[in-house]
PDB file of the backbone (N, CA, C, O) and the ligand in Angstrom, with CONECT records:
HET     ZN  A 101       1
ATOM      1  N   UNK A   1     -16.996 219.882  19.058  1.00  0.00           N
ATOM      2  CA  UNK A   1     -16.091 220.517  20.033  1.00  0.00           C
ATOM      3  C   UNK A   1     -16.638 221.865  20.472  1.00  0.00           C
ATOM      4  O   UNK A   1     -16.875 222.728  19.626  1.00  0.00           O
ATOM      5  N   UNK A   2     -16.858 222.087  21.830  1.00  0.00           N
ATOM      6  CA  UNK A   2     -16.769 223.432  22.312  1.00  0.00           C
ATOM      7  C   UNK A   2     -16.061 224.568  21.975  1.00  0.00           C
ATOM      8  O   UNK A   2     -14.851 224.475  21.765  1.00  0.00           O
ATOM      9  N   UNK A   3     -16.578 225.524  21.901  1.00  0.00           N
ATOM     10  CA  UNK A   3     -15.700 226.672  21.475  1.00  0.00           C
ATOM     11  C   UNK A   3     -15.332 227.284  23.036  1.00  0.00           C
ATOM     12  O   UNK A   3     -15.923 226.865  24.032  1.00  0.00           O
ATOM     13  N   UNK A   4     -14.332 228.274  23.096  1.00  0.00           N
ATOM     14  CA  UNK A   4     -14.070 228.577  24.744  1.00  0.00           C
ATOM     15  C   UNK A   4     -15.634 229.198  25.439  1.00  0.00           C
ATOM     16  O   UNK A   4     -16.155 228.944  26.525  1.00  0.00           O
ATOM     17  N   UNK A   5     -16.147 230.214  24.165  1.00  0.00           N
ATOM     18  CA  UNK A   5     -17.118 231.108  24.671  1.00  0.00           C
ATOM     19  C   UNK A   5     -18.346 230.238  25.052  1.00  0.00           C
ATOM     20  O   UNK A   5     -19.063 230.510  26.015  1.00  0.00           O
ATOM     21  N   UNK A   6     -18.601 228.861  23.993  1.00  0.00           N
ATOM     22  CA  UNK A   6     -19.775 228.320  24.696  1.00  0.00           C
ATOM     23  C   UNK A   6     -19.826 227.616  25.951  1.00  0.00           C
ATOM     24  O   UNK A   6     -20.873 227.333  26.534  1.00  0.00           O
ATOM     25  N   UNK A   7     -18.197 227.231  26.510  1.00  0.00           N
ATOM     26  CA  UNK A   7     -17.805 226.693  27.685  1.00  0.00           C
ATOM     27  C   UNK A   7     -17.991 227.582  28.374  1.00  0.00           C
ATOM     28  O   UNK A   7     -19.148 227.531  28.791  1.00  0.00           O
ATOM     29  N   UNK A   8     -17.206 228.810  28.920  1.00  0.00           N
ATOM     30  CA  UNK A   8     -17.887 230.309  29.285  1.00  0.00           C
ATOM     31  C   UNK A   8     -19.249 230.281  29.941  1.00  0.00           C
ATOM     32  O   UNK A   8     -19.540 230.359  31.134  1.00  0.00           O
ATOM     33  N   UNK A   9     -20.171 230.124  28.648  1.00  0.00           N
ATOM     34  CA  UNK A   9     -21.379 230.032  29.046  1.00  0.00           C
ATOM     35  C   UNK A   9     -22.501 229.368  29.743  1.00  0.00           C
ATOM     36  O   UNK A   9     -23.561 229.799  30.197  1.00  0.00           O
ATOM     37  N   UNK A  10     -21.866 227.989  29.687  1.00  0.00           N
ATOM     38  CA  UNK A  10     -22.131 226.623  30.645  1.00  0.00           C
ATOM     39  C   UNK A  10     -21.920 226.801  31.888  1.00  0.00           C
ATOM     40  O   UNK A  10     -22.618 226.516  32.861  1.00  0.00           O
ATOM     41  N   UNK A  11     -20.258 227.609  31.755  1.00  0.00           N
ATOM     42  CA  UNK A  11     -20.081 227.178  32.614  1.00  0.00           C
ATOM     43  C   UNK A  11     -20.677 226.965  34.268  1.00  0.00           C
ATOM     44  O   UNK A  11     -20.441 225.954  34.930  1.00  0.00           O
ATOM     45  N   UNK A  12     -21.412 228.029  34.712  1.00  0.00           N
ATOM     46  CA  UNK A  12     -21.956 227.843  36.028  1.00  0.00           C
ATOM     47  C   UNK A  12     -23.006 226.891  35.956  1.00  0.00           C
ATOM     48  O   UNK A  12     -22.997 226.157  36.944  1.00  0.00           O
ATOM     49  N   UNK A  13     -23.910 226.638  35.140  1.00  0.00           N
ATOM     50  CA  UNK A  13     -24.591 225.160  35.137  1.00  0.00           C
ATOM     51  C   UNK A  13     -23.688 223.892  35.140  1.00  0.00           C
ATOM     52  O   UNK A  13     -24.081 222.784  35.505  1.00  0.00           O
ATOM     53  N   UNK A  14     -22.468 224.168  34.704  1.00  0.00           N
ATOM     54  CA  UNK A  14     -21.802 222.844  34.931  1.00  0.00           C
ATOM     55  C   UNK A  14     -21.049 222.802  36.242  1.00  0.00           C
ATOM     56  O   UNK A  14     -20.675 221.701  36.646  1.00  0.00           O
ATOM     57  N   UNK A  15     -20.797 223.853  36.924  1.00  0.00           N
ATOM     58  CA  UNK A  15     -20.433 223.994  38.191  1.00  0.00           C
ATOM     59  C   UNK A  15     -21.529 223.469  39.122  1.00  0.00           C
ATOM     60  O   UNK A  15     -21.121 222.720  40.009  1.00  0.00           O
ATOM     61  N   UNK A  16     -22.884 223.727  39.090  1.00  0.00           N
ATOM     62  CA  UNK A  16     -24.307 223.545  39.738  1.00  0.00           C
ATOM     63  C   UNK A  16     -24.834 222.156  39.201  1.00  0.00           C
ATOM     64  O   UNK A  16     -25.995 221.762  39.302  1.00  0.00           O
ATOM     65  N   UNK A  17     -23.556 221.337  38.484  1.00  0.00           N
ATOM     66  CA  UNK A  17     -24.561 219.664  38.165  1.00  0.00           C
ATOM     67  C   UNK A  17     -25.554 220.305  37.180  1.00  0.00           C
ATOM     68  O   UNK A  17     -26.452 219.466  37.117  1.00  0.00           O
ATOM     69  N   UNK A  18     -25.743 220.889  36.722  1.00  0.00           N
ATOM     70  CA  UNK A  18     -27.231 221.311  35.706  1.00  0.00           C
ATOM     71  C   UNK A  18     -27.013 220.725  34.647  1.00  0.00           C
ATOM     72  O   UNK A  18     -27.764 219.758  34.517  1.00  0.00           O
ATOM     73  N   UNK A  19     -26.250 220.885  33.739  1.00  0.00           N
ATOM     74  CA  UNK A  19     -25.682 220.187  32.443  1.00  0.00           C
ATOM     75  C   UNK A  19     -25.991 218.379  32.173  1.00  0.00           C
ATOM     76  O   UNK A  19     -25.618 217.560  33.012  1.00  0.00           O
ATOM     77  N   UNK A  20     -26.530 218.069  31.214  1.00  0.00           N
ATOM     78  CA  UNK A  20     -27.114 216.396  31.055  1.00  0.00           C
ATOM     79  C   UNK A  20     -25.423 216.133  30.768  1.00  0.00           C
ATOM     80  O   UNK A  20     -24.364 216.761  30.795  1.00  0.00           O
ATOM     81  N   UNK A  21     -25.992 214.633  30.451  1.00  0.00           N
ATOM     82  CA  UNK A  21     -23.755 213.665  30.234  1.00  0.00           C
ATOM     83  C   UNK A  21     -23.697 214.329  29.302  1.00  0.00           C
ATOM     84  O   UNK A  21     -22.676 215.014  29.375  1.00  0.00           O
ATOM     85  N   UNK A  22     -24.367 214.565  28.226  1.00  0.00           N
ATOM     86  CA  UNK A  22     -23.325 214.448  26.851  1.00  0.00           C
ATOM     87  C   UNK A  22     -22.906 216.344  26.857  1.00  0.00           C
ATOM     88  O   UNK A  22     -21.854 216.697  26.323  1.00  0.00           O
ATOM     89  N   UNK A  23     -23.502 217.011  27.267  1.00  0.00           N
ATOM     90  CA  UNK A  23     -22.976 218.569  28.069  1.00  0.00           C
ATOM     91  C   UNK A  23     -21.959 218.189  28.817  1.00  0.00           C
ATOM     92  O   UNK A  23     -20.816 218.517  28.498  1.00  0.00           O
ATOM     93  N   UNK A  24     -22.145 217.636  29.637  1.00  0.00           N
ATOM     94  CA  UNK A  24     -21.137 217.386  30.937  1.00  0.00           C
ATOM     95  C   UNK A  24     -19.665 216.582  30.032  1.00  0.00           C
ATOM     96  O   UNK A  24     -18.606 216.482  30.651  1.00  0.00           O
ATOM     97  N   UNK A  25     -19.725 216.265  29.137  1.00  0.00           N
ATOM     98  CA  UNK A  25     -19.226 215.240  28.428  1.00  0.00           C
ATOM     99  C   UNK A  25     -17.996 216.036  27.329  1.00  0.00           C
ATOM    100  O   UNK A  25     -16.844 215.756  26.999  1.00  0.00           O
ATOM    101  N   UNK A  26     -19.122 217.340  26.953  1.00  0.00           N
ATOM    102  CA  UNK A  26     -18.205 217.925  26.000  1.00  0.00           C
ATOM    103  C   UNK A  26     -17.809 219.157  26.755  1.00  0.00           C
ATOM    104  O   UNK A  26     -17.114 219.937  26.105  1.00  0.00           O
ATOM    105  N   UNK A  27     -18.146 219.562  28.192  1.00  0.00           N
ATOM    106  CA  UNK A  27     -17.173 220.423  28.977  1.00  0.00           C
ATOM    107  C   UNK A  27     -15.851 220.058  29.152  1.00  0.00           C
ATOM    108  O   UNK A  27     -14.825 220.715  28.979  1.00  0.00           O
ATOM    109  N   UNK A  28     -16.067 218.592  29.626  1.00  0.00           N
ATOM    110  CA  UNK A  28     -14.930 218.165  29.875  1.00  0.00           C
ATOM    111  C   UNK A  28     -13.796 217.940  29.244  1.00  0.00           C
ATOM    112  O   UNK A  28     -12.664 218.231  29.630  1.00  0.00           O
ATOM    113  N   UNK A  29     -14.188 217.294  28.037  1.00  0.00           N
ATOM    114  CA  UNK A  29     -13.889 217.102  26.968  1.00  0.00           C
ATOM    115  C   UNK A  29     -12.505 218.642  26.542  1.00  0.00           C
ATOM    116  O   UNK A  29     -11.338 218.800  26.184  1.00  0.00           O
ATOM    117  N   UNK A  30     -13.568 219.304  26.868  1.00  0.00           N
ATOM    118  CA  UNK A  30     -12.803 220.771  26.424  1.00  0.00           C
ATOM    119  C   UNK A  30     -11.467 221.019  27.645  1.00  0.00           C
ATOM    120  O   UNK A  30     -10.252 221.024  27.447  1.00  0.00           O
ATOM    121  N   UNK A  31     -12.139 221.185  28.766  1.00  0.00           N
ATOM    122  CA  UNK A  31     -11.067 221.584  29.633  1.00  0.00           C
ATOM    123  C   UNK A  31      -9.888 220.581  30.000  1.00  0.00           C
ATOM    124  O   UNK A  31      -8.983 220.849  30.790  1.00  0.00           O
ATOM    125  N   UNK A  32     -10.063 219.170  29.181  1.00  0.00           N
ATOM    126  CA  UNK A  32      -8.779 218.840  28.931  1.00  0.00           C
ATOM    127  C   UNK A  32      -7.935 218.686  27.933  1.00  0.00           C
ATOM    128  O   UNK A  32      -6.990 217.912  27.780  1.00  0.00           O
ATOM    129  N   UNK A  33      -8.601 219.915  26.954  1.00  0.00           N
ATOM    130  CA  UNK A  33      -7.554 220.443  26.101  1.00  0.00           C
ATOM    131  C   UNK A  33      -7.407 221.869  26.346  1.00  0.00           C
ATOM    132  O   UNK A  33      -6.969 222.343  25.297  1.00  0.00           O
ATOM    133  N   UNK A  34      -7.526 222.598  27.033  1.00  0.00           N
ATOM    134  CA  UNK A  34      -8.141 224.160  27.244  1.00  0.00           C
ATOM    135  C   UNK A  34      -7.656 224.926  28.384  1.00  0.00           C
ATOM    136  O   UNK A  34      -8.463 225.436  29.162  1.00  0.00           O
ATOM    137  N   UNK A  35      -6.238 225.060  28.561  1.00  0.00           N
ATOM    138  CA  UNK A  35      -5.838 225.105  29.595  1.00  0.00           C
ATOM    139  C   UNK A  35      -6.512 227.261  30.077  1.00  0.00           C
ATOM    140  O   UNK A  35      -6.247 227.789  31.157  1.00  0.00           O
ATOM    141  N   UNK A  36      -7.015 227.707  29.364  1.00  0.00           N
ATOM    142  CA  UNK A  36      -7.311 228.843  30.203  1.00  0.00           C
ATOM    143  C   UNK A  36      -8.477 228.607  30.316  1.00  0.00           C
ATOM    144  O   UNK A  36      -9.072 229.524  30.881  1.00  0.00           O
ATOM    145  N   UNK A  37      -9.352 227.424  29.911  1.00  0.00           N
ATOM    146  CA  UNK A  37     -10.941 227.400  30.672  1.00  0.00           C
ATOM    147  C   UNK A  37     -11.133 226.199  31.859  1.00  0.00           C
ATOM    148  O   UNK A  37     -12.074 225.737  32.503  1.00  0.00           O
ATOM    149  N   UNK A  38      -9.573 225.962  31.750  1.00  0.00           N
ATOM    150  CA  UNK A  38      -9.245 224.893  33.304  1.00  0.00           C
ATOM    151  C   UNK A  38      -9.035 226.204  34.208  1.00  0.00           C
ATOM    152  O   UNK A  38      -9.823 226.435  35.125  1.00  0.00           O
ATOM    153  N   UNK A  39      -8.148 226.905  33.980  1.00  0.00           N
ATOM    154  CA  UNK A  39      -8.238 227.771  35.112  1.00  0.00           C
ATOM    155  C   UNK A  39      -9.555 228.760  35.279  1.00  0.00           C
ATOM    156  O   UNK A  39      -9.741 229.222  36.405  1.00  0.00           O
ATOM    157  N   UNK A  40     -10.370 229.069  34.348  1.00  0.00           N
ATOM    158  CA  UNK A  40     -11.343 229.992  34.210  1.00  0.00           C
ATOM    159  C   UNK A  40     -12.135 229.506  35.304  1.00  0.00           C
ATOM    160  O   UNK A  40     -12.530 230.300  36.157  1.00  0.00           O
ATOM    161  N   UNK A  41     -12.528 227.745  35.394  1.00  0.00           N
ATOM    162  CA  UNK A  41     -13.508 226.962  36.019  1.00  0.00           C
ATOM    163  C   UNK A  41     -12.926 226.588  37.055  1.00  0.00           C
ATOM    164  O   UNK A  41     -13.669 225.959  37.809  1.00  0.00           O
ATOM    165  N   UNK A  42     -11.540 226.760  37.525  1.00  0.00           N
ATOM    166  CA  UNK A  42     -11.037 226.687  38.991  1.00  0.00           C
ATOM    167  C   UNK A  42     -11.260 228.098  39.757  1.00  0.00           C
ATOM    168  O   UNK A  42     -11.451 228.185  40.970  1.00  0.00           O
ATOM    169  N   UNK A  43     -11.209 229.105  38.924  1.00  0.00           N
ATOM    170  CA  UNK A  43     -11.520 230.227  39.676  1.00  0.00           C
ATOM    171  C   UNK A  43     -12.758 230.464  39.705  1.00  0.00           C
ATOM    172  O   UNK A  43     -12.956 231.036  40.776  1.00  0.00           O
ATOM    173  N   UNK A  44     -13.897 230.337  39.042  1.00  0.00           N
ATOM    174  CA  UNK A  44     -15.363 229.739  39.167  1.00  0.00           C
ATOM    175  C   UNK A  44     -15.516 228.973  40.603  1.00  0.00           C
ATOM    176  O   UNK A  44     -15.879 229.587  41.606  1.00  0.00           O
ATOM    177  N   UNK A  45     -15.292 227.955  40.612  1.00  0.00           N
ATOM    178  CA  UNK A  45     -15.197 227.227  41.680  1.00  0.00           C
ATOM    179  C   UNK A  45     -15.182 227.562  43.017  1.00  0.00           C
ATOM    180  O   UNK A  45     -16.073 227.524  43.866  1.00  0.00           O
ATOM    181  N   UNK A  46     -13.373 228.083  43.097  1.00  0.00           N
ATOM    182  CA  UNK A  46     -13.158 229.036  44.150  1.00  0.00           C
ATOM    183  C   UNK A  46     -14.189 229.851  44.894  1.00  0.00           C
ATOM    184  O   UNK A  46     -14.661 229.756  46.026  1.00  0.00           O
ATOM    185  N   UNK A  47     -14.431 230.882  43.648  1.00  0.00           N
ATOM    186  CA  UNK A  47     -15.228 232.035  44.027  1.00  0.00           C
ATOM    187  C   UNK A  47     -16.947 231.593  44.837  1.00  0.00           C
ATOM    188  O   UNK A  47     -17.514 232.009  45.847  1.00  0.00           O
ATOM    189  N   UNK A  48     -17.285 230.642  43.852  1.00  0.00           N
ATOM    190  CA  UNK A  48     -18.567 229.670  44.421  1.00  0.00           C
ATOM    191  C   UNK A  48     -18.644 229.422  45.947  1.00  0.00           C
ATOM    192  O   UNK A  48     -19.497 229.694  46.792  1.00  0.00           O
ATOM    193  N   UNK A  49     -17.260 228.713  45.996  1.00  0.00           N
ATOM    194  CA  UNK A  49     -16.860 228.212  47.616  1.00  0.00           C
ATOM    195  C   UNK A  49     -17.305 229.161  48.160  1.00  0.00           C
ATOM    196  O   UNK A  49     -18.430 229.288  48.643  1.00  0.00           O
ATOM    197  N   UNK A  50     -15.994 230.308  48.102  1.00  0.00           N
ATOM    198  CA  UNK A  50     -16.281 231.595  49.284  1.00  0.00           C
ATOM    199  C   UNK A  50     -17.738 232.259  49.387  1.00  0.00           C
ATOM    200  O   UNK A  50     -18.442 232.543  50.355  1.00  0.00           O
ATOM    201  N   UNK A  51     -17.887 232.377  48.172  1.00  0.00           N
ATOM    202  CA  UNK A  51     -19.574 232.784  48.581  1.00  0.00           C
ATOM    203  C   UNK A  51     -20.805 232.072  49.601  1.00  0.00           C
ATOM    204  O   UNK A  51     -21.738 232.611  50.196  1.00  0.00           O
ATOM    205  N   UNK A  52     -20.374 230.620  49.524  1.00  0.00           N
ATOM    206  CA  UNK A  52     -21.528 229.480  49.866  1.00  0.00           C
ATOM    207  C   UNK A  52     -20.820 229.246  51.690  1.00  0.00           C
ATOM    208  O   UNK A  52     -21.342 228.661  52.639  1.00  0.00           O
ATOM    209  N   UNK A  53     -19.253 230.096  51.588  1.00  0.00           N
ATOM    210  CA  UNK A  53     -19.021 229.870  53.254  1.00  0.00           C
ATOM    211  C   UNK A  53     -19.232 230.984  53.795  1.00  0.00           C
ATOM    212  O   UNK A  53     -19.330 231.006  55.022  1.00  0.00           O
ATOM    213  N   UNK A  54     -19.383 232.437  52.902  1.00  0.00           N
ATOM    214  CA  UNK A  54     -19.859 233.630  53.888  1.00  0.00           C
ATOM    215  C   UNK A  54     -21.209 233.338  55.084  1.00  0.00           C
ATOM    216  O   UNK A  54     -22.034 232.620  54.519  1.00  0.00           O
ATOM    217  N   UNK A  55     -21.628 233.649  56.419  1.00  0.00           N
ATOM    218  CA  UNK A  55     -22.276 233.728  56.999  1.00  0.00           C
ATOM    219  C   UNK A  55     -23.412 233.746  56.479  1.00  0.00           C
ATOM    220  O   UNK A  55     -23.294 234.225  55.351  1.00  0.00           O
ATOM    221  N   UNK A  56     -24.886 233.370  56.787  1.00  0.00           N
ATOM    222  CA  UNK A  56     -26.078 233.846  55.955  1.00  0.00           C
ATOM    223  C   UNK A  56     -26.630 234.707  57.421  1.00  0.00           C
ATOM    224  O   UNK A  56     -27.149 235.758  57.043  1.00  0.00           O
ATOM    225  N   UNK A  57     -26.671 234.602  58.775  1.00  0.00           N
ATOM    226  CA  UNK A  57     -26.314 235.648  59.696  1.00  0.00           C
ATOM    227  C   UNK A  57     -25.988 236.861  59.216  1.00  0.00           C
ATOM    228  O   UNK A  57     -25.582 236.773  58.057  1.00  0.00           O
ATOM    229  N   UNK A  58     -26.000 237.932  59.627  1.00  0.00           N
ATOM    230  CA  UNK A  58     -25.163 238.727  60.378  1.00  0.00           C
ATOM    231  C   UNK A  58     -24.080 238.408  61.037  1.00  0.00           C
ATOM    232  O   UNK A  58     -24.015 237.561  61.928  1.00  0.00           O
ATOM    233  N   UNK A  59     -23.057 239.179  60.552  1.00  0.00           N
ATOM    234  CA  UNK A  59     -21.831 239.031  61.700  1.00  0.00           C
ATOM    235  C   UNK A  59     -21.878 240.218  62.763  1.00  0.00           C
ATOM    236  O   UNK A  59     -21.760 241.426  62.556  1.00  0.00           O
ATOM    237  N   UNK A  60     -22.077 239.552  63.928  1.00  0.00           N
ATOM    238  CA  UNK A  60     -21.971 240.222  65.356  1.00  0.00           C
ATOM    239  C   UNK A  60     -21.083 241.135  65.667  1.00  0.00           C
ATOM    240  O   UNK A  60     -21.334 241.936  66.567  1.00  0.00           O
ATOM    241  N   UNK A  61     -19.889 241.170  64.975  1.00  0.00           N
ATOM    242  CA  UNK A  61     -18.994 242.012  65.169  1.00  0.00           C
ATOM    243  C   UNK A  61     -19.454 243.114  64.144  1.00  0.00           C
ATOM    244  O   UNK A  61     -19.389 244.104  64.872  1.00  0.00           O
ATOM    245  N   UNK A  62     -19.778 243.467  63.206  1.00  0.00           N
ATOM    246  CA  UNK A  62     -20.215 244.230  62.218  1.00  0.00           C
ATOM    247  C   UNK A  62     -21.763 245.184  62.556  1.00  0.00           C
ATOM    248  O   UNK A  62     -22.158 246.237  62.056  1.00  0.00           O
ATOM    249  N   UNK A  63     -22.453 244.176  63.746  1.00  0.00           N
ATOM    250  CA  UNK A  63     -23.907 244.881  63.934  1.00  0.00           C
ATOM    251  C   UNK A  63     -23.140 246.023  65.190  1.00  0.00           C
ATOM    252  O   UNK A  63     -23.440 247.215  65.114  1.00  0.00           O
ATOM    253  N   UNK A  64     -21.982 245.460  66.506  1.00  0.00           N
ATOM    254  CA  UNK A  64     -21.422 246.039  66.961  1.00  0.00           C
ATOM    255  C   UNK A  64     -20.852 247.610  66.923  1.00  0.00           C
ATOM    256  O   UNK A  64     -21.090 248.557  67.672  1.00  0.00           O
ATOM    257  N   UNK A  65     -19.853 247.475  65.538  1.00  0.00           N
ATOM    258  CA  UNK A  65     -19.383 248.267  64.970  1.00  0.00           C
ATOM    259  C   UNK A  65     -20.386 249.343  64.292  1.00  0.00           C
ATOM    260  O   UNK A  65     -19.938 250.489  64.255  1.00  0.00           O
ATOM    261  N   UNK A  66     -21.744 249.130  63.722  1.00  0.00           N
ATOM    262  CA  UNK A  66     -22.291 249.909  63.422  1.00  0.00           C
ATOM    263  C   UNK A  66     -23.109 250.205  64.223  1.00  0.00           C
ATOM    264  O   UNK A  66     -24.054 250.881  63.816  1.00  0.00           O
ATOM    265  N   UNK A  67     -23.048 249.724  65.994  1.00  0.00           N
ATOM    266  CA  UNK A  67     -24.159 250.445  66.875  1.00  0.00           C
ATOM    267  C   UNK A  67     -23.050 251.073  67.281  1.00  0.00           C
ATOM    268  O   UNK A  67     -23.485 252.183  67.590  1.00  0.00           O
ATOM    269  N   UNK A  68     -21.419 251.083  67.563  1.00  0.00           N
ATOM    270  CA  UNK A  68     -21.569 252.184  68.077  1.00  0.00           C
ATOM    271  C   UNK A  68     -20.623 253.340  67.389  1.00  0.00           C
ATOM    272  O   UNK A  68     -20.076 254.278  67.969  1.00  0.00           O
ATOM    273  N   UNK A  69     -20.570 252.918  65.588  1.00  0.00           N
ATOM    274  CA  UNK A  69     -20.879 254.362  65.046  1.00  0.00           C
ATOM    275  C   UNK A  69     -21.831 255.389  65.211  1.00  0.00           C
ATOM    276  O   UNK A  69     -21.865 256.618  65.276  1.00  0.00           O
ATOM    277  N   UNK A  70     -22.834 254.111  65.270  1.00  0.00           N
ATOM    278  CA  UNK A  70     -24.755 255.440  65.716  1.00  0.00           C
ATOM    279  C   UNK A  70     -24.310 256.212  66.947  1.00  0.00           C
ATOM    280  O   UNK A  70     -24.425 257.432  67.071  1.00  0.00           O
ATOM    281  N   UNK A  71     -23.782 255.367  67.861  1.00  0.00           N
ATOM    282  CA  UNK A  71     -23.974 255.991  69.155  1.00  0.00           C
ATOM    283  C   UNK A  71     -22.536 257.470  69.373  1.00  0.00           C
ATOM    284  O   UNK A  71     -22.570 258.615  69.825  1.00  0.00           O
ATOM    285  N   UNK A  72     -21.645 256.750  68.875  1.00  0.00           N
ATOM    286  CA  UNK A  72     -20.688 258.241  68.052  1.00  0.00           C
ATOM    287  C   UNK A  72     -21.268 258.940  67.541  1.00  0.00           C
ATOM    288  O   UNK A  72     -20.804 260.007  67.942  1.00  0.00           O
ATOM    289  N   UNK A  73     -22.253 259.224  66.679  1.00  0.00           N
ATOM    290  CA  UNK A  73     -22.678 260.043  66.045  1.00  0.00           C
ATOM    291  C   UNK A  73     -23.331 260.914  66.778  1.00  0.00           C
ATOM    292  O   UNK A  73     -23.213 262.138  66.718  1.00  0.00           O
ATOM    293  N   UNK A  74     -24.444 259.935  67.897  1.00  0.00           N
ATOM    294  CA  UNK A  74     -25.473 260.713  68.462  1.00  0.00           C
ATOM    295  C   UNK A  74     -24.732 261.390  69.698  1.00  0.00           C
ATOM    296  O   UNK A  74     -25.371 261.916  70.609  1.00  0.00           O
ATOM    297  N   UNK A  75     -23.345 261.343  69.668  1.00  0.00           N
ATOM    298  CA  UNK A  75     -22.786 262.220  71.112  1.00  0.00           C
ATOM    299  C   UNK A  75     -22.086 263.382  70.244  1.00  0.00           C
ATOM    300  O   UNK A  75     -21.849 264.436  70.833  1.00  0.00           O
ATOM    301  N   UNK A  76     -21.804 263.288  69.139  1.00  0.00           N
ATOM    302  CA  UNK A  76     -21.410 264.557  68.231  1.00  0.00           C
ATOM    303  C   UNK A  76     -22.192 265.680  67.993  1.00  0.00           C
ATOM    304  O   UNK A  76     -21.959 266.834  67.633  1.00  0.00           O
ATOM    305  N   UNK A  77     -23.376 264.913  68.347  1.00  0.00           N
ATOM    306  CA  UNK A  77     -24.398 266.179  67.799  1.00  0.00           C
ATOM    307  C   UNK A  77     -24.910 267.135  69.156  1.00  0.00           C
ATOM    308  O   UNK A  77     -25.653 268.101  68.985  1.00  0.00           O
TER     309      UNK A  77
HETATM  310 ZN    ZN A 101     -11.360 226.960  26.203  1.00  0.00          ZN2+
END
């Protein structure tokens, strides 16, 4: 049996498929007895998502905003 901390430690390889079955086997194993490393690995998850949907761009509105702080600046002086 997993202890919470070695689940913990898996855990983002088991989020990333990295983990072989019998890993994959005793994660699972755990988080359906383990109800704060079910939520630990839903908020794992989550957080994964939002990262993998931020832009890999620039956002246009943000290059905007900081040309025309420059250009504020350069009429201050
Ligand atoms: Zn646990």
């Amino acid at each position: 049996m997993l202890s919470c901390k070695e689940l913990v430690a898996n855990s983002s390889d088991f989020l990333d498929s990295q983990l072989n079955l019998r890993q994959r086997l005793a994660v699972r194993m755990h988080l359906a007895m383990c109800y704060r490393c079910r939520r630990f690995i839903r908020q794992m998850r989550l957080s994964q998502r939002v990262l993998r949907a931020l832009p890999e761009q620039a956002i246009p509105e943000l290059e905007e905003l900081s040309a025309r702080l420059a250009e504020q600046r350069r009429l201050q002086r």
